[in-house]
Structure formats: structure tokens, C-alpha cells
C-alpha positions in Angstrom: 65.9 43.1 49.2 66.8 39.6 50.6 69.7 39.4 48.3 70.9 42.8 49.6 70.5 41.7 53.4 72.1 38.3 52.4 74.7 40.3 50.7 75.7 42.5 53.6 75.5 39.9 56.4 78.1 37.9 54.5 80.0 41.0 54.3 79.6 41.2 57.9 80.2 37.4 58.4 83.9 38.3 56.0 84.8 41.0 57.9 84.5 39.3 61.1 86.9 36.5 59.9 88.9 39.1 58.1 89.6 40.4 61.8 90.1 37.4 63.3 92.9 36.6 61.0 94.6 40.0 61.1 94.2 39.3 65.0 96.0 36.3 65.0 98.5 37.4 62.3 99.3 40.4 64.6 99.5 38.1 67.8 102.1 35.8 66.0 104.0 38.6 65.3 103.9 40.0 68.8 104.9 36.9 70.3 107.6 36.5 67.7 109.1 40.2 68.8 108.4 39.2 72.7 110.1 36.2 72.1 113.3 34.8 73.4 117.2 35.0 72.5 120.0 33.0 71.3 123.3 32.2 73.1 126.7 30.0 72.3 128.6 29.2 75.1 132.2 29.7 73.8 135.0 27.4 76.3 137.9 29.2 75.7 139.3 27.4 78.8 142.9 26.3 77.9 144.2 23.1 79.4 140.3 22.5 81.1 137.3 20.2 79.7 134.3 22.3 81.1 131.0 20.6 81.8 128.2 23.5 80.8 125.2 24.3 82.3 122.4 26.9 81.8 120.0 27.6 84.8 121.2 24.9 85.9 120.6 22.0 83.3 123.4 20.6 81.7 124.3 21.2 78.1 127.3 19.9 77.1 129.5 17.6 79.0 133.4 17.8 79.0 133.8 20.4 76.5 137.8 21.4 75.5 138.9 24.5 74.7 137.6 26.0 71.6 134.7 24.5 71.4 131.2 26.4 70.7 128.4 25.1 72.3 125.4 25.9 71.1 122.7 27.4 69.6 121.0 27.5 72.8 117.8 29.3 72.2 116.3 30.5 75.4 113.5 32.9 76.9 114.3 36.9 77.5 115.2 37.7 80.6 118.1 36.6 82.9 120.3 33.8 82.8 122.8 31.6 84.7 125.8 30.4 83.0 128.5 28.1 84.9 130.9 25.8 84.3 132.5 22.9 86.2 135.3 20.0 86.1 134.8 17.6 87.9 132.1 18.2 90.0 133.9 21.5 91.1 132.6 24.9 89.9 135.2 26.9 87.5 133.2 30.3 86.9 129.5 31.0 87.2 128.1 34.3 85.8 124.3 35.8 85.3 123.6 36.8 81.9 120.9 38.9 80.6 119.1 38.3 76.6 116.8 40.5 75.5 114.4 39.4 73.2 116.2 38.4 69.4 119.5 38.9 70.8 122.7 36.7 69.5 125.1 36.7 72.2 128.3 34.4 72.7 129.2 33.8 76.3 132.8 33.7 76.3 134.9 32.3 79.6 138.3 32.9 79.5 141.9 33.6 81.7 141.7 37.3 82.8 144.8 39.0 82.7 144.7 40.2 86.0 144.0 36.9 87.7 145.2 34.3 85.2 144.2 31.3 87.9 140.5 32.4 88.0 138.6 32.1 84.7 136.3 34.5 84.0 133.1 34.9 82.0 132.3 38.2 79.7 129.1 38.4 77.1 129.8 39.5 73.9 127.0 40.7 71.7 126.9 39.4 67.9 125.8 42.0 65.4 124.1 40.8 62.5 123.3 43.3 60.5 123.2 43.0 57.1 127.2 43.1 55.0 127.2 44.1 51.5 128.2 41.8 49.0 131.7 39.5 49.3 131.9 41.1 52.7 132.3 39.3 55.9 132.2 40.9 59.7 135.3 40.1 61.8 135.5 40.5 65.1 139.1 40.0 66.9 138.5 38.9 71.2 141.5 39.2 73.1 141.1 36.0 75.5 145.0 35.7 76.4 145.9 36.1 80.2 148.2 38.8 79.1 148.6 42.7 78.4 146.9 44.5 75.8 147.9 43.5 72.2 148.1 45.1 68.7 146.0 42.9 66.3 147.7 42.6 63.0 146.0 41.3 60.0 148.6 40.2 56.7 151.1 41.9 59.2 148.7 45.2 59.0 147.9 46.3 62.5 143.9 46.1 62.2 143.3 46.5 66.2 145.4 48.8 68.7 145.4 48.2 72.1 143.0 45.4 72.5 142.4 44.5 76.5 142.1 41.1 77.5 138.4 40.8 77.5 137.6 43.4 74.9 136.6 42.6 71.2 136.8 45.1 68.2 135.1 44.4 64.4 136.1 45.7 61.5 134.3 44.5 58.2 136.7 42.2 55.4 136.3 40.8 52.1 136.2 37.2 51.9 139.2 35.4 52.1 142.3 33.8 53.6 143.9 35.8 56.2 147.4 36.1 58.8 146.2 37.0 62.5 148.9 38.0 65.0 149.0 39.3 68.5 151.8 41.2 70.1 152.0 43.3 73.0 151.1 46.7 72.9 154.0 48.0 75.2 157.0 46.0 74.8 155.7 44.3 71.5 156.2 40.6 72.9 154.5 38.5 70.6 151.5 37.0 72.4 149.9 35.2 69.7 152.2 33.8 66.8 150.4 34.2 62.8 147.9 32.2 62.5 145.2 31.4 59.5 142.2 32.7 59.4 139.9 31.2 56.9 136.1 33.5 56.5 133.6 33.3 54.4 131.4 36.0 53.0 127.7 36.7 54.7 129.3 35.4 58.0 130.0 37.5 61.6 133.6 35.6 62.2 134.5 35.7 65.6 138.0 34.8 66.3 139.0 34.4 69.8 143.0 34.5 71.0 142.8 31.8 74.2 146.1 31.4 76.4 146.2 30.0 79.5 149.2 31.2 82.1 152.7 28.9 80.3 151.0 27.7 77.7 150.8 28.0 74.3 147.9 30.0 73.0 145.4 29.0 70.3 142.2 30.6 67.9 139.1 29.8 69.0 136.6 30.7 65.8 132.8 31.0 65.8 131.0 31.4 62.4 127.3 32.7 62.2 125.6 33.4 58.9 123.9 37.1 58.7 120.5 37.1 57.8 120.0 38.8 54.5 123.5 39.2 53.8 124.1 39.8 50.2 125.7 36.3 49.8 125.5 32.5 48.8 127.6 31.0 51.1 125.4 31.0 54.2 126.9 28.3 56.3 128.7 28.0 60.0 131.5 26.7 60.2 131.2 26.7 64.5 131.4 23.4 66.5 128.2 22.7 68.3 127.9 20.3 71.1 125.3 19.9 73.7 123.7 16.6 75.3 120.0 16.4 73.6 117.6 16.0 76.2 119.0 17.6 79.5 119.2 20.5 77.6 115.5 20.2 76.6 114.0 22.6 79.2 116.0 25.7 77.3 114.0 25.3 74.0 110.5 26.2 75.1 108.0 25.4 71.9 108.4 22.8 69.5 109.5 23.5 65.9 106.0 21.9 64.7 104.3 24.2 66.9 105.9 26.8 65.4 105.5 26.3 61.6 102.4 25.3 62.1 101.0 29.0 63.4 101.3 30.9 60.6 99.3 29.3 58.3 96.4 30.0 60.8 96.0 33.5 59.8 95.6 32.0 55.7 93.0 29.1 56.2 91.0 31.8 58.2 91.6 34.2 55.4 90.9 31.4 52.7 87.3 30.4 54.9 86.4 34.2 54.3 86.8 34.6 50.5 85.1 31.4 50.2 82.0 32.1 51.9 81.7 36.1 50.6 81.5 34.3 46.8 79.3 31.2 47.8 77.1 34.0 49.1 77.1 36.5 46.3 76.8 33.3 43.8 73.5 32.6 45.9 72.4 36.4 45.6 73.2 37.2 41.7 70.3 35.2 40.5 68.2 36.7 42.9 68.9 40.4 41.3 68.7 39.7 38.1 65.1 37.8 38.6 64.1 41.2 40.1 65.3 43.6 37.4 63.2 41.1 34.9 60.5 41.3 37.1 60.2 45.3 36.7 
């Protein structure tokens, strides 16, 4: 009889723990869901060196045209991007990431106001790509008219506003980008390479400022999952350490080190449910002998 109420208060004493840890397991995952997004802060700023900030704490200083700054990983919720020269403010926008969004925060030339930058959020879709495959996505960041995209002189993209980005999914590979307009087919953006590798979301970004000549700014993020070996960026990142610390919330120690909570609790549990019923066995057997 003792054995048997020693017995079932471990079992209570497991279950308890057993709880806990699925409690704690399920919080971690909650708060991982609930948690916060990622954004790159794409300058595609021609003839400007942009200082960055994000809710107001600077994270890159003097960044040119083309360059990707980033990963910034920050809470859900809303946002202020803006970028200066000098002291003076070139465009300032509000953004809003939802929790485990990818988003690149492009500024740009608008077509429509080609002395005003601008700044548009471009969501980066990470779903999974089958094998070989790579997701391109064409941004038309020119201050000009509408363009035809044309890929190994194929036109891929038809009509493309300045602002607007369109994906299509591409093997692997080398390719020939060109821009021309859609109406009068003056060529806005002469070929250009295009290098991407499989398992990636490419972004390639046509830049022009007003009289100049334009350029291919190109930001690389590996897909989670994606059915290939050749998982890394090939973006430029640039920030400034410690003013941007504020943006990164928890620590990466913090982090690894919760979910091995759930485990040790888990681990506790087995261990005292067999210490107990190694106590208890002898017990029972003594008493069957005994009748």
C-alpha cells in the first residue's frame, strides 16, 4: 500500500513537472510567433551618401547608393525610417512589421518628382523554391516611365511603374537584365549581369537619379528550407554596432539559452518517476512473498 501511494504521488510529482515544461515550451513558442520582424534598409539614393536611422537611432552612417543595410531585427508594430546628408533630412517615412515579417525599405527617385526621394516597403517572400530554383524579384527604382523588364533579351516584366516590383521564379544562373520604356521603348537601363544563386529571394533594384546614369542595386536573402546547398547572401550590410543596439531587444545568449528549459525540466521528471519506482519495486515483491 505505501509503495502504491509512493508510486502515484511521484506520478503526480511527474505530471506536475511534465506541465510545467509543456508550459514553458508552449510560452517559448508564443513569444517566438509574438515576436518581432526583420527589415534592410536598401539606399538606392543615386549621387547621395545617406546617414540611416530607425526610430530615431542611427544605423549606418554615410551609406552610397546600393548599399543594404541591415538585418535590422526589430519589435512588431510601427516604425520610423529616415534618412539625412548632412544634418538635413532627405525622406522620412513610418513603416509597419508584423510579427516574422522580411521587409526591405527601399528609398528611391519617384518618377513623378525626381528631386524628392521617396520611400516604399517592399515585402520579401520566403517561401520555400524547389530545387535549383531561385526567386527574382525586378524593382523599378528609375525616376522614369514605366519599363519592360527583359531577361536574356526575353521581356519577363511588362509595364513595371517606378516603385512597383514583380517576381517571377528562375533557375540558377547567370543572367542579362534590361530596362526600356514601355511607350516609346527608350532604353532606361542598359544589360546588365545578373549573377543568382539557388535557395535565394534575389532582389534586383534599377536606381537612376534625374541625368545620371543608372545602376543594379542587388539584395540576396537565403529562403529557409529551400531545397538547396548554397544558402548564403551575397547583400552588403553596414550599420554602426552600438547606436544601433536599442533595435535588437534580447540577447542571442538569452535566446539559445530558453529552450533547453523545457528539456532539463523534462529530464528532472523521468529521473525522479524511476528513482521512485526503483524505491517501490522491492517493496512489492517483499509483499507478494509475504502472502
Amino acid at each position: 500500500m505505501t509503495g502504491s501511494r509512493r508510486f502515484r504521488s511521484s506520478a503526480s510529482v511527474f505530471a506536475l513537472v511534465l506541465g510545467g515544461a509543456l508550459a514553458v515550451s508552449t510560452g517559448v513558442t508564443a513569444a517566438s510567433a509574438a515576436g518581432g520582424g526583420t527589415l534592410y534598409v536598401l539606399q538606392g539614393l543615386q549621387t547621395v551618401a545617406a546617414d540611416v536611422a530607425v526610430d530615431g537611432a542611427k544605423v549606418a552612417t554615410a551609406a552610397a547608393a546600393t548599399t543594404v543595410v541591415g538585418p535590422l531585427h526589430v519589435a512588431a508594430g510601427r516604425h520610423v525610417i529616415a534618412l539625412s546628408n548632412g544634418g538635413q533630412q532627405l525622406v522620412k517615412a513610418s513603416v509597419e512589421i508584423a510579427p516574422g515579417a522580411s521587409v526591405d525599405v527601399l528609398s528611391y527617385w519617384a518618377a513623378e518628382t525626381p528631386k524628392m526621394p521617396r520611400i516604399t516597403v517592399l515585402r520579401n517572400d520566403l517561401t520555400p523554391v524547389s530545387s535549383g530554383k531561385t526567386r527574382l524579384v525586378v524593382t523599378h527604382g528609375i525616376a522614369g516611365p514605366p519599363a519592360d523588364i527583359r531577361v536574356n533579351g526575353k521581356i519577363l516584366f511588362h509595364s513595371v511603374a517606378n516603385g512597383e516590383s514583380l517576381s517571377v521564379l528562375v533557375p540558377a544562373g547567370t543572367y542579362s537584365v534590361t530596362a526600356v520604356a514601355t511607350l516609346n521603348g527608350q532604353t532606361l537601363l542598359p544589360p546588365s549581369s545578373l549573377t543568382v544563386k539557388a535557395g535565394t529571394l534575389t532582389r534586383a533594384v534599377a536606381i537612376g537619379a534625374p541625368g545620371m546614369a543608372p545602376g543594379v542595386l542587388v539584395h540576396a536573402l537565403p529562403i529557409p528550407g529551400a531545397m538547396s546547398g548554397d544558402r548564403m547572401p551575397s547583400s552588403v550590410h553596414t550599420g554602426t554596432g552600438g547606436q544601433a543596439a536599442a533595435l535588437f531587444g534580447t540577447s542571442a545568449t538569452g535566446l539559445a539559452a530558453l529552450p533547453w528549459l523545457p528539456f532539463a525540466l523534462l529530464s528532472a521528471a523521468f529521473l525522479l518517476l524511476a528513482a521512485s519506482l526503483a524505491v517501490s519495486a522491492p517493496r512489492r515483491v517483499a509483499s507478494r512473498h509475504a502472502r
